[in-house]
N, C-alpha and C positions, 0 to 999 in steps of 0.2 A: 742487800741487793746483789744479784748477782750479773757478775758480767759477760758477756753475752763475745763470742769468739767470733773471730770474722774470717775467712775464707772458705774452701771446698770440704765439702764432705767426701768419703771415699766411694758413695753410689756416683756421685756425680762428677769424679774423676775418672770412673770405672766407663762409666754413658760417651764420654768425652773421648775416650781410647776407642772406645765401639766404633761411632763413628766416624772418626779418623781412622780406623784401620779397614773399614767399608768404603771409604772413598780413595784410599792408596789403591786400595784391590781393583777397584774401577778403572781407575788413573793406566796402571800397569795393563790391564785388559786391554786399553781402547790401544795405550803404545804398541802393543803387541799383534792387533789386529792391524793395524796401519802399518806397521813393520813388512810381513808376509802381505799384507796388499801391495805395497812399494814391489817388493820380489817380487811376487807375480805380473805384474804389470811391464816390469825392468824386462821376464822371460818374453813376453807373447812380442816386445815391441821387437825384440832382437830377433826373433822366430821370425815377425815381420818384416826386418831387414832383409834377412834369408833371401826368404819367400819372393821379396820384389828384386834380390837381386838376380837369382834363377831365372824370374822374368824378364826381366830387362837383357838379359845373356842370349834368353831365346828369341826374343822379340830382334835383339841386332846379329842374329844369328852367330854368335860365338860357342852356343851348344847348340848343333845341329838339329834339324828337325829330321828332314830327310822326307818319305813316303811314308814311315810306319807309326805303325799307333802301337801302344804297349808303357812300359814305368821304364822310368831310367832312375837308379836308385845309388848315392853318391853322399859323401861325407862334407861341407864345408868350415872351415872354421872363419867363427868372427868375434874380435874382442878377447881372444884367447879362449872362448869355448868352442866345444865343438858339437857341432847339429848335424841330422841325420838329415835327407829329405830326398823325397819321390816326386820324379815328375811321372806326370802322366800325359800323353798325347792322344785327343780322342777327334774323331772323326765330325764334321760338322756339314750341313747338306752343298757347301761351296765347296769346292775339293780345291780349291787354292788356299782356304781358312781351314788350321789346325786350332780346336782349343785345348789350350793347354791348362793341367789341375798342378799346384803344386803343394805338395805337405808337406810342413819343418815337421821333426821331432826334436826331443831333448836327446844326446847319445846318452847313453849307455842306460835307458827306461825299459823298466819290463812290460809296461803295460805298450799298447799299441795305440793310442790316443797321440793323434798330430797337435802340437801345440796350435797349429795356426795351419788355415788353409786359403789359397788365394787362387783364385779363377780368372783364367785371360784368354784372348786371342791372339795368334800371331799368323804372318802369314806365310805359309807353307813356299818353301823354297825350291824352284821345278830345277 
């Protein structure tokens, strides 16, 4: 009679490593997508900080409005980085009501894409 061995074969240690080295691979994927989702999200809400703080400036008039329409174009830093952003003043059919556009950037991007844009009204200061 012969006796009969008991544990893994080498196909079926080899399938078991497959596997498990296809589900790390995933594992590490999904971390790594959630990682730069976190960063991106972390940017656009800071950009939205900006954004509403620009407004709120103009809105209590601490950046002037004035009569003229055109970009006012300025550096702020918050949280130790530092953003680029344009306001813009545009004309709206109440000549007492400026709306105002504002766009964060990231500093120092080549491309010209605003992280974040916020639309408002404030009103024009005679």
């Amino acid at each position: 009679m012969i006796k009969r061995q008991r544990g893994f074969t080498l196909i079926e240690i080899l399938i078991a490593l497959a596997i498990i080295g296809i589900a790390i691979t995933a594992i590490i994927k999904a971390a790594s997508q959630h990682i730069f989702a976190t960063s991106y999200l972390q940017k656009k809400t800071m950009a939205l900080w900006v954004a509403e703080n620009i407004m709120n400036e103009s809105r209590a008039q601490l950046l002037k409005i004035g009569n003229s329409t055109g970009n006012q174009k300025l550096t702020s830093t918050l949280l130790g980085e530092d953003w680029d952003w344009k306001r813009n003043l545009e004309d709206t059919p109440n000549p007492r009501i400026k709306k105002v556009v504002v766009r964060v950037y990231e500093s120092n991007r080549e491309d010209n894409a605003p992280v974040i844009t916020l639309e408002g009204y404030v009103a024009n200061e005679e």
